[in-house]
C-alpha positions as CSV (number, residue, x, y, z in Angstrom):
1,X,0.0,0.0,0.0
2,X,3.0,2.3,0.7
3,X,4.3,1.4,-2.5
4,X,1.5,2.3,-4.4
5,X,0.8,5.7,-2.3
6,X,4.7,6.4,-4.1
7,X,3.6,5.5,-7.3
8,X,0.1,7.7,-7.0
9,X,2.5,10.8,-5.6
10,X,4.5,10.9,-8.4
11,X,2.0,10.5,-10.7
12,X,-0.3,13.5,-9.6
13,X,2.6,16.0,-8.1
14,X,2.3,19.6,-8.9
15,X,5.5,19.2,-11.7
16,X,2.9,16.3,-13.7
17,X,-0.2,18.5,-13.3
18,X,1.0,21.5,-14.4
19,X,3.1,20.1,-17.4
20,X,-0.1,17.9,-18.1
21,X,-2.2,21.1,-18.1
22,X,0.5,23.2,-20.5
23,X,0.3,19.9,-22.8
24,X,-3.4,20.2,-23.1
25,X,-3.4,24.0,-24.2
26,X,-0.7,22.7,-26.8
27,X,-3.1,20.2,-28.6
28,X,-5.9,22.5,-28.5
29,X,-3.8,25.1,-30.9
30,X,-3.0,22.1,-32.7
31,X,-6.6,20.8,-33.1
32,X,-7.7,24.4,-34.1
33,X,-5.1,24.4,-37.0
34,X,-6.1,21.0,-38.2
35,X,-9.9,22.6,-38.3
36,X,-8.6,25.5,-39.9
37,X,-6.7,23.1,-42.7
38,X,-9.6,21.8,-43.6
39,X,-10.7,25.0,-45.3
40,X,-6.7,25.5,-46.6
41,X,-6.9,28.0,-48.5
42,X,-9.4,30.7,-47.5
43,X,-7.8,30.4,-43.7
44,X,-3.8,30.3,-45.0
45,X,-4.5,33.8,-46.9
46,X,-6.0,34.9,-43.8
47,X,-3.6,33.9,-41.7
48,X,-0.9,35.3,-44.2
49,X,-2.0,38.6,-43.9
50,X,-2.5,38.5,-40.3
51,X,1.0,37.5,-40.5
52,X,1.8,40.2,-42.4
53,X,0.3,42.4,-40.1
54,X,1.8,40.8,-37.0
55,X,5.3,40.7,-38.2
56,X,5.0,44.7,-38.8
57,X,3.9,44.9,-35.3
58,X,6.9,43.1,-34.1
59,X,9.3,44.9,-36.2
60,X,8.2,47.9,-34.8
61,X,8.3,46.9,-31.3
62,X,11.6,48.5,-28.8
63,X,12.3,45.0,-28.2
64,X,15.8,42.8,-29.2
65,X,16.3,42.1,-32.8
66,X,17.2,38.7,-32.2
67,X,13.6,38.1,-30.7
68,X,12.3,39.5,-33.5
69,X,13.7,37.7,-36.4
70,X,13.1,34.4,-34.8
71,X,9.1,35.2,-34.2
72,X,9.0,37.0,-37.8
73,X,10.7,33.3,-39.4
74,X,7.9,31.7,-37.5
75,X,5.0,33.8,-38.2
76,X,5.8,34.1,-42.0
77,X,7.2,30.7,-42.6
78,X,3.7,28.8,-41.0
79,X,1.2,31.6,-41.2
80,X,-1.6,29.4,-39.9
81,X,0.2,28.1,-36.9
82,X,2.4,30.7,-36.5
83,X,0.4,33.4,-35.8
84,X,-1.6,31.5,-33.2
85,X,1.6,30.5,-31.2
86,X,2.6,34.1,-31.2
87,X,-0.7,35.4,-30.0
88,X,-0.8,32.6,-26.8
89,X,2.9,32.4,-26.2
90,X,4.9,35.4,-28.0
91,X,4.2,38.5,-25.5
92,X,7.1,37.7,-23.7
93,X,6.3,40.9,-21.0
94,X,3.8,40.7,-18.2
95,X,0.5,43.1,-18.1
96,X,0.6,46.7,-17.3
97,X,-1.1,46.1,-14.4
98,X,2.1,44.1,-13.1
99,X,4.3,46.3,-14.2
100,X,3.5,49.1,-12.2
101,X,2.7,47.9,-9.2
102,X,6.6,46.5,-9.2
103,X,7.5,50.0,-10.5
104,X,5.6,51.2,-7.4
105,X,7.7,49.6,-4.8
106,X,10.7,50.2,-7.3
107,X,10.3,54.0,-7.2
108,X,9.3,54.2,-3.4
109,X,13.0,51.9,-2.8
110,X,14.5,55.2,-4.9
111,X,14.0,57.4,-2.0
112,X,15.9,55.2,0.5
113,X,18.9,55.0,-2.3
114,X,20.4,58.3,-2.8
115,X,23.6,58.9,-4.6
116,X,27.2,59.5,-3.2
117,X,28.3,62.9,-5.2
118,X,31.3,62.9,-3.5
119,X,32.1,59.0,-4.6
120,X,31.1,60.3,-8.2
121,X,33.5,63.2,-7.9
122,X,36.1,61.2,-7.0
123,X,35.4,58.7,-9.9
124,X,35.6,61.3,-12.3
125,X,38.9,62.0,-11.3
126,X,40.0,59.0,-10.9
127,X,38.3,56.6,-13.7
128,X,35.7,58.5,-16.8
129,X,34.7,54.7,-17.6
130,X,34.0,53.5,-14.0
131,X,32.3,56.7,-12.9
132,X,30.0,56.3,-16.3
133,X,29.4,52.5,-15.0
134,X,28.3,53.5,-12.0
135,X,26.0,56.6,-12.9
136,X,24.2,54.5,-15.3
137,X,23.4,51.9,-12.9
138,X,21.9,54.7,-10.5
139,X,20.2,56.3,-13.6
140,X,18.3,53.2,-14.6
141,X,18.6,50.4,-12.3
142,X,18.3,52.8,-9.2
143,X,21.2,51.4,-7.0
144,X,24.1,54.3,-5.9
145,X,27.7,53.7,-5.3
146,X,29.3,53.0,-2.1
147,X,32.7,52.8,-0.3
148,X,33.4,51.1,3.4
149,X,32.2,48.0,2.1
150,X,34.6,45.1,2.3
151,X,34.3,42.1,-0.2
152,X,35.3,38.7,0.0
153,X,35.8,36.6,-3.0
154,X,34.2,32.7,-3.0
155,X,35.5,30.8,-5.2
156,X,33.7,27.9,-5.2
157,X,30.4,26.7,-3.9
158,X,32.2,25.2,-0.8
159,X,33.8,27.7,0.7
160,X,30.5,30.1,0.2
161,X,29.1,27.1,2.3
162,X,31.0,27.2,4.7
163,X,31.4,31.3,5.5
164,X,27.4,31.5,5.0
165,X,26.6,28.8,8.3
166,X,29.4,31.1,10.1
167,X,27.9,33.9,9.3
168,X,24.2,32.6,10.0
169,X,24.9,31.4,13.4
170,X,25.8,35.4,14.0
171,X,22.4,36.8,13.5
172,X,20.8,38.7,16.0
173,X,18.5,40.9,14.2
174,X,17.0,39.6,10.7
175,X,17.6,37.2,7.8
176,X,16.5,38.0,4.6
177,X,17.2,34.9,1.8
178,X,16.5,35.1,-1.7
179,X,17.0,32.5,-4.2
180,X,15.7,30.7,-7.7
181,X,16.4,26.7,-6.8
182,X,16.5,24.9,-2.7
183,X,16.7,21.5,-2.6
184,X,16.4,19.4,0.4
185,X,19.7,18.0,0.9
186,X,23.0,18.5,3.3
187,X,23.1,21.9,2.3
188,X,20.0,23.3,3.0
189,X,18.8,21.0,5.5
190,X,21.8,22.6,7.7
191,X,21.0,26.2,6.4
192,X,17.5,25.5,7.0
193,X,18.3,24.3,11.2
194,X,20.1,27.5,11.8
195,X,17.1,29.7,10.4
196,X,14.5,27.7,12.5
197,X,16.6,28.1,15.6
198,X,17.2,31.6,15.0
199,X,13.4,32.4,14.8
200,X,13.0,30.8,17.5
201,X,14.9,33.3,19.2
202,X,13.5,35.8,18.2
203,X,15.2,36.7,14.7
204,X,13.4,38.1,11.8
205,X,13.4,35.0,9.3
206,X,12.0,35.9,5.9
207,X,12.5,33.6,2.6
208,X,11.5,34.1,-0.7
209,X,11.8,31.5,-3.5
210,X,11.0,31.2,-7.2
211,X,8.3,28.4,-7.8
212,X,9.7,27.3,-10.8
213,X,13.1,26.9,-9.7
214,X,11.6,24.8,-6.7
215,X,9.1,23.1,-9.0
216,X,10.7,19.5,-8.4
217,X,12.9,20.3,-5.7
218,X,10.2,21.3,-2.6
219,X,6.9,19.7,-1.7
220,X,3.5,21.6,-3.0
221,X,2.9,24.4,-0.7
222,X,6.5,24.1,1.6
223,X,5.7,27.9,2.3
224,X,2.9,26.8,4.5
225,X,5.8,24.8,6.3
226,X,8.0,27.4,6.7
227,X,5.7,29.3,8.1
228,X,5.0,26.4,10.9
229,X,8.6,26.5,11.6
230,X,8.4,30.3,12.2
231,X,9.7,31.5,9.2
232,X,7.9,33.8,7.1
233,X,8.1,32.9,3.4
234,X,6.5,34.0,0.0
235,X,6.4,32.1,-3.3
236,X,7.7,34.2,-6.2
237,X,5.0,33.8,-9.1
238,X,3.3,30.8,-8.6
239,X,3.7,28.1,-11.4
240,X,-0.3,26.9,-12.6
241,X,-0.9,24.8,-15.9
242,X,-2.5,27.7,-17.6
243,X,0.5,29.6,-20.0
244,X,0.9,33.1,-19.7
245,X,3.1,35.8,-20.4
246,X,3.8,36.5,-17.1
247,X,4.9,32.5,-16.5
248,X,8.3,34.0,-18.9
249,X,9.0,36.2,-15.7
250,X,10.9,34.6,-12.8
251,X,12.9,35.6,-9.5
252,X,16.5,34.1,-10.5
253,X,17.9,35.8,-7.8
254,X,20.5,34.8,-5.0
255,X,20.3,37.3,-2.0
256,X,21.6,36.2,1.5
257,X,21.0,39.3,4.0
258,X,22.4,39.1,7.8
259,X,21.7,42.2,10.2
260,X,22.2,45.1,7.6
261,X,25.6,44.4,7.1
262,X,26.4,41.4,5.6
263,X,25.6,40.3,1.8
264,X,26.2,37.3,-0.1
265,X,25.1,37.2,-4.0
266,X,26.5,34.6,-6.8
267,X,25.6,31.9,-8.7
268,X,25.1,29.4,-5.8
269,X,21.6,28.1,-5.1
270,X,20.6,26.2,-2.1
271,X,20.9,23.3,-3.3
272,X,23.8,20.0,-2.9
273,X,25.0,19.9,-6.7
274,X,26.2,23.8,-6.1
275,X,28.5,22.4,-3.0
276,X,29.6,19.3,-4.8
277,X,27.4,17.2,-2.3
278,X,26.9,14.9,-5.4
279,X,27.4,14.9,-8.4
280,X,25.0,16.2,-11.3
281,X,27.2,17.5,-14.3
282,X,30.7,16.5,-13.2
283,X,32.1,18.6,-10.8
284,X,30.5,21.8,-10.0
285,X,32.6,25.0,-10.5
286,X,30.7,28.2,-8.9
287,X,31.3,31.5,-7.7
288,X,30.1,33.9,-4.8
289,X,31.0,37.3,-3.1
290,X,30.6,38.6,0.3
291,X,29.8,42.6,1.4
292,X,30.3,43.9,4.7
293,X,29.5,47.2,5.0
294,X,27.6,50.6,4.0
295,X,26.8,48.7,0.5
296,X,24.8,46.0,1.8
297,X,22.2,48.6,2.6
298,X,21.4,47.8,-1.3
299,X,20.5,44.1,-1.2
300,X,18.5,45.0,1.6
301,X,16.3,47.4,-0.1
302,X,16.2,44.5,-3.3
303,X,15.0,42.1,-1.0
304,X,12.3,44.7,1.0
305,X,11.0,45.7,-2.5
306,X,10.6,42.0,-3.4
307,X,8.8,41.2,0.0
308,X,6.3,44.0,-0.2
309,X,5.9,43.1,-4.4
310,X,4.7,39.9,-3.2
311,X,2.5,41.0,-0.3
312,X,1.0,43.4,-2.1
313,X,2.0,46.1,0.3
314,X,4.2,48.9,1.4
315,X,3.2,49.7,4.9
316,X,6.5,48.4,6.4
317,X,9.4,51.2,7.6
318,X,12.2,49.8,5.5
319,X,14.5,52.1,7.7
320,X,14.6,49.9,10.6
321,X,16.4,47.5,8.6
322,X,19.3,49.5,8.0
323,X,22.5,49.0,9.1
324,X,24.1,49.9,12.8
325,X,26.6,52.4,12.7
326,X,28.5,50.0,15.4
327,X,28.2,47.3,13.0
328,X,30.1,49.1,10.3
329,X,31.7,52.0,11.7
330,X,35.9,49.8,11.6
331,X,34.7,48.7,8.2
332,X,37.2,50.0,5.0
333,X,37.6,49.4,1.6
334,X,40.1,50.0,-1.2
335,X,37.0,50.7,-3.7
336,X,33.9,51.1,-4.2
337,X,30.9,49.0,-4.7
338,X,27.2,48.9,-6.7
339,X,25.1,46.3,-5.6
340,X,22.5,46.2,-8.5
341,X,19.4,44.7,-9.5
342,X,17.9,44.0,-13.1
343,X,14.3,43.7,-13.4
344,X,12.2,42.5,-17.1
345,X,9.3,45.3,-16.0
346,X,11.5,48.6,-16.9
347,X,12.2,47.7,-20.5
348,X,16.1,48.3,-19.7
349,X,18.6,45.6,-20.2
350,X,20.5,46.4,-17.4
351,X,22.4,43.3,-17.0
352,X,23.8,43.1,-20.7
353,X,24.6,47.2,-20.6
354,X,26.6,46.9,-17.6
355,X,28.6,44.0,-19.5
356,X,28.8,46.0,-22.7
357,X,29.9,48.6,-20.6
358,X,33.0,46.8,-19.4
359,X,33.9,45.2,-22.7
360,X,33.8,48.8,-24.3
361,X,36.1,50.3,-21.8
362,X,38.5,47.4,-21.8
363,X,41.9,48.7,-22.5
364,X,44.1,45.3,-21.8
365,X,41.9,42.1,-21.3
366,X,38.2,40.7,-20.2
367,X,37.8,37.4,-18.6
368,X,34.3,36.2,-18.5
369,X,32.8,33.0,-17.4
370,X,29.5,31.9,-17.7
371,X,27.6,28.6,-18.0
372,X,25.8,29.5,-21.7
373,X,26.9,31.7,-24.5
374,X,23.8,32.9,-25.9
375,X,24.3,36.0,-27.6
376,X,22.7,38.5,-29.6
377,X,24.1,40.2,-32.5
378,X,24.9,43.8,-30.2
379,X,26.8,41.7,-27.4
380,X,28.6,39.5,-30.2
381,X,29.9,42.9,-32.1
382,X,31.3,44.4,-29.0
383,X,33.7,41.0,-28.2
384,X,35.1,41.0,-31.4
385,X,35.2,44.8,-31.6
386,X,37.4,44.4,-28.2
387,X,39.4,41.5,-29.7
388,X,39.7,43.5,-32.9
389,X,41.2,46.4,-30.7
390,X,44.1,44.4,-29.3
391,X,41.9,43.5,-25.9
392,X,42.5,40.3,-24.7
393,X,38.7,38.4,-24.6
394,X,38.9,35.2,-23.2
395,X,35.9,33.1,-22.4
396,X,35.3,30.1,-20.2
397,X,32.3,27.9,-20.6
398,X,30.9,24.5,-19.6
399,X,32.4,21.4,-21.0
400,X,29.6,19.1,-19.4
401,X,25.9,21.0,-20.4
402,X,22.8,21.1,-18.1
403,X,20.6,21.4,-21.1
404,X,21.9,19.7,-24.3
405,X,19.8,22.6,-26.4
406,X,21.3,25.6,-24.8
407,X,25.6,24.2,-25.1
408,X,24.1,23.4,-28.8
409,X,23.4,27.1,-29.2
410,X,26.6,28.3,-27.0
411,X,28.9,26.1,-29.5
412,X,27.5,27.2,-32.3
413,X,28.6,31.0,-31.6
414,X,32.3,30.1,-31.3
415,X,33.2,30.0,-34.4
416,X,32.9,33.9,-35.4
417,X,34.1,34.6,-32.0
418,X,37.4,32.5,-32.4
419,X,37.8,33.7,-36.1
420,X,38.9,37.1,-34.7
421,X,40.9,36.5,-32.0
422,X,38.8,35.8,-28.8
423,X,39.8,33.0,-26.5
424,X,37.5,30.2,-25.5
425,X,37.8,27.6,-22.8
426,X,35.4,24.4,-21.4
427,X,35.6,23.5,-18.0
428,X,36.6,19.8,-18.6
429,X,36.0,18.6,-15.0
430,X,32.1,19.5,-15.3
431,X,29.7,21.9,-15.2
432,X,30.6,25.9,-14.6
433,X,27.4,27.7,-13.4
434,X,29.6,31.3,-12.1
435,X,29.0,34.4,-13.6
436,X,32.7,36.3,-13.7
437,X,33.4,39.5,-15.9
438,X,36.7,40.8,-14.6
439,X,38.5,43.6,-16.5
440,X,42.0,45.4,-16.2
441,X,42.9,44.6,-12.5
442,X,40.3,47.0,-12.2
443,X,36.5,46.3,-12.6
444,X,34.8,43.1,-11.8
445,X,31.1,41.9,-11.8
446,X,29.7,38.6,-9.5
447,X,26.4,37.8,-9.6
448,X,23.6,36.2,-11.1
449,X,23.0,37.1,-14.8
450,X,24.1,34.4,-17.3
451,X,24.8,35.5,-20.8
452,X,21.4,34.1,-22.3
453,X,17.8,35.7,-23.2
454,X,15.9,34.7,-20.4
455,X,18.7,35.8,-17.9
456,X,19.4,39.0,-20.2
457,X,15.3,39.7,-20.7
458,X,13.3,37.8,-18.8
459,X,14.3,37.3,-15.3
460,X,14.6,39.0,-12.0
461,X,18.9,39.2,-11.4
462,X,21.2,40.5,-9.3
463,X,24.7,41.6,-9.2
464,X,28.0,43.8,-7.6
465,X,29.8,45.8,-10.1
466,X,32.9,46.4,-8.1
467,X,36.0,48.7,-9.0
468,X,39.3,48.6,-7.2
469,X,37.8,46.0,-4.5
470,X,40.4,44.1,-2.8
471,X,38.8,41.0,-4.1
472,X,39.5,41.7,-7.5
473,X,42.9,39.9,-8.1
474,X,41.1,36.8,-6.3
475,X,38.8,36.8,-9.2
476,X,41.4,37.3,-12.0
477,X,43.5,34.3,-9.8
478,X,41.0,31.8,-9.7
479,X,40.1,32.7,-13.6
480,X,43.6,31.9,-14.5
481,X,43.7,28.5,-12.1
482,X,40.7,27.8,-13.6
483,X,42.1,27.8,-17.2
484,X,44.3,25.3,-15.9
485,X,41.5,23.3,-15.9
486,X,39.9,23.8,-19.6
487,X,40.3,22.7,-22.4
488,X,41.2,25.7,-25.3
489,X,38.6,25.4,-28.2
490,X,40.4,26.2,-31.8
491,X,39.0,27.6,-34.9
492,X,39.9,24.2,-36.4
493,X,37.6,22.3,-34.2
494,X,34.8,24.5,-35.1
495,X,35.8,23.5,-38.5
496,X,35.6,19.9,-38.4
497,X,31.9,19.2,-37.4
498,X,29.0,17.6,-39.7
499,X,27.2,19.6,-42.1
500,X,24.0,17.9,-39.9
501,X,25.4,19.2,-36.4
502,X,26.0,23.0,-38.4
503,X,22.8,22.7,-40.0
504,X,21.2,21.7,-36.1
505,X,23.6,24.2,-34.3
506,X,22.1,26.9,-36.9
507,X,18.2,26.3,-36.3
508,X,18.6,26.2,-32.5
509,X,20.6,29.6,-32.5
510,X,17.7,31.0,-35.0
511,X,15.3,30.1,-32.1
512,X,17.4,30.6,-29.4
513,X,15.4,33.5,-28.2
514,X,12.6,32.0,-28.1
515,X,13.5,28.5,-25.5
């Protein structure tokens, strides 16, 4: 009877429903152009100039090229079926409605953020590209410039592991956590004891987690648990089996708040693959950073404008969440520090400009790593402008994929990229989920952003742009171990492939946009 109890549970989990009730909306578009074939040719000229008229509309939209083309190819290569896809699965922005309510809480979290004008004065004097980095990130992502914040360099999922449960066991105040994917395991099973014992003391527990992310990691409804245990939690976006726009939209995210004054952010989920626990994709290589300090003030105000997104209000005095003056008064840095967010409500690609922006101002090299290398045509021109220009681009990706689709597509851009001069590496060991950008012993970015549409468009991120932090040479250091580890990709191998893998590399890039 147990046995079969198994067997029933994961038959009707939420992950079956749901992908059940998506599958069902699928065949319904499918069984509506069958009906529509049977009168061919009065619905295809239709359909053709509704094409027609949807592709202009697309054209014309302030959206990526890339996205465009791809929907364009669709819509005017199968008119009938095409235009019918677009119409219940191409808006790839949430409602108005949505939208500003989040820019609500986004513009009331402005007020709590003002800018350092004598930080900026002092950039300007000392760096024209930095200062420009860090006035558009204020300008459009909101998020101001900071010094006496310290930063510690992780450079692996291990040692984040490790400082994170020291750190935790600290708290007196609040703990505010943040993240896309938990998974019950060593990690957050041990994460999870602290933050139950620290509520019980009296701690302010808060977590917030993206239901997709968790979709086959955590029971149905493990809020409601949390919540038992004394932990206040919110689900970001709820997955149902009906598809909508707003389903394109998730909290990919990693924020780990203690007391105001200390800030984690990365790649690392909670989850055991990301602490090498076991293995998933061979061994897995990952990044995080650490602020202490005035800057942290930042991810606190990310997280509080999440919270109060979710609960739908913005009663609560974000002020008495701000950092002690005891707790940072002895704290210095060499540089300074943005903590940024990226939201796909405001129509800016912050995430892609602030990497455009270090790639422009490159004067000797740019190491980036990132687990998928899906690019559009403005991000592709600026590398091999840089290379072009003498800069020295070098590019570290996964050797072993998560998601065979997405290295298809990642592969298939080396081969321009290589053809003028930039550098590209796979991680042999396994898989490499850290998001790196490190520039001229100078500027570096951690965080969460992956170079892919969904990261780029779609989803919630985080960051730090820092310039002159102490933790900078760590980055460039474990970068350069790292390479020690790769294997260098050569024009030659890009080269010596089957016409059927270039033909398959070439439609998967086309709708790249699109997955």
């Amino acid at each position: 009877m147990r046995g079969l109890n198994k067997i029933l549970k994961k038959v009707f989990n939420r992950a079956v429903v749901c992908i059940i009730g998506i599958l069902l909306q699928v065949a319904y578009l499918v069984m509506v152009f069958l009906t529509f074939g049977t009168l061919y040719t009065y619905s295809y000229f239709i359909f053709l100039g509704l094409g027609i008229a949807l592709s202009l509309y697309i054209y014309n939209r302030d959206i990526n090229p890339s996205y465009k083309m791809a929907w364009i190819f669709v819509i005017l290569s199968f008119p009938l079926f095409g235009v019918m896809f677009y119409i219940f699965f191409g808006n790839s922005h949430s409602g108005d409605r949505l939208r500003k309510r989040m820019m609500q809480y986004s513009d009331e979290a402005r007020v709590l953020l003002p800018q350092n004008d004598e930080l900026m004065s002092k950039l300007h004097k000392d760096n024209s590209a930095a200062e420009k980095q860090v006035k558009y990130l204020y300008d459009y992502s909101g998020y101001p410039v900071y010094s006496d914040t310290s930063t510690t360099y992780f450079p692996n999922g291990e040692d984040k592991f490790a400082a994170m449960l020291e750190e935790l066991e600290k708290a007196e105040r609040f703990i505010f956590l943040e993240y896309f994917i938990i998974s019950k395991g060593k990690m957050w099973d041990s994460v999870l004891d602290i933050l139950e014992r620290k509520a019980k003391q009296g701690v302010d527990v808060r977590l917030i987690y993206d239901d997709v992310g968790c979709l086959l990691t955590l029971p149905y409804k493990y809020n409601e648990e949390m919540e038992r245990r004394g932990i206040k939690c919110r689900v970001f976006n709820p997955f149902r089996p009906i598809w909508s726009a707003k389903m394109n939209n998730r909290d990919h995210r990693k924020i780990l708040v203690i007391d105001g004054h200390t800030a984690f952010t990365g790649g690392i989920n909670l989850a055991d693959e990301y602490i090498n626990a076991y293995e998933k994709y061979g061994h897995w290589k990952d990044s995080a950073v650490m602020l202490r300090g005035a800057g942290v003030w930042s991810f606190t105000v990310m997280f509080l404008t999440m919270w109060s997104f979710l609960e739908k209000d913005s009663r609560e005095d974000h002020r008495r969440f701000m950092p002690r003056p005891e707790d940072i008064i002895n704290i210095k840095s060499t540089g300074v520090v943005v903590p940024y967010t990226d939201s796909p409500l405001d129509d800016e690609p912050v995430g892609e400009n602030v990497y455009l922006n270090i790639i422009n101002s490159a004067e000797n090299y740019v190491y980036i790593t990132t687990p998928y290398l899906v690019i559009d045509n403005e991000m592709q021109t600026a590398l091999v402008l840089a290379a072009k220009s003498g800069v020295d681009v070098r590019i570290i990706t996964p050797h072993i994929p998560d998601k065979w689709f997405v290295f298809a597509v990642t592969r298939a851009h080396y081969r321009k990229l290589l053809r003028y001069g930039i550098k590209i590496y796979e991680y042999t060991p396994g898989f490499i989920h850290a998001k790196n950008w490190v520039s001229d012993d100078k500027a570096a970015v951690v965080g969460t952003i992956n170079l892919d549409f969904r990261s780029l468009y779609l989803h919630f991120e985080c960051a730090a742009f820092m310039y002159r932090c102490e933790c900078i040479p760590d980055i460039k250091r474990d970068y350069l171990d790292t390479l020690k580890q790769c294997q260098e990709i050569t024009y030659s191998d890009c080269i010596h492939i089957s016409i059927f893998r270039r033909i398959g590399r070439a439609v998967l890039r086309l709708f790249a946009p699109m997955m």
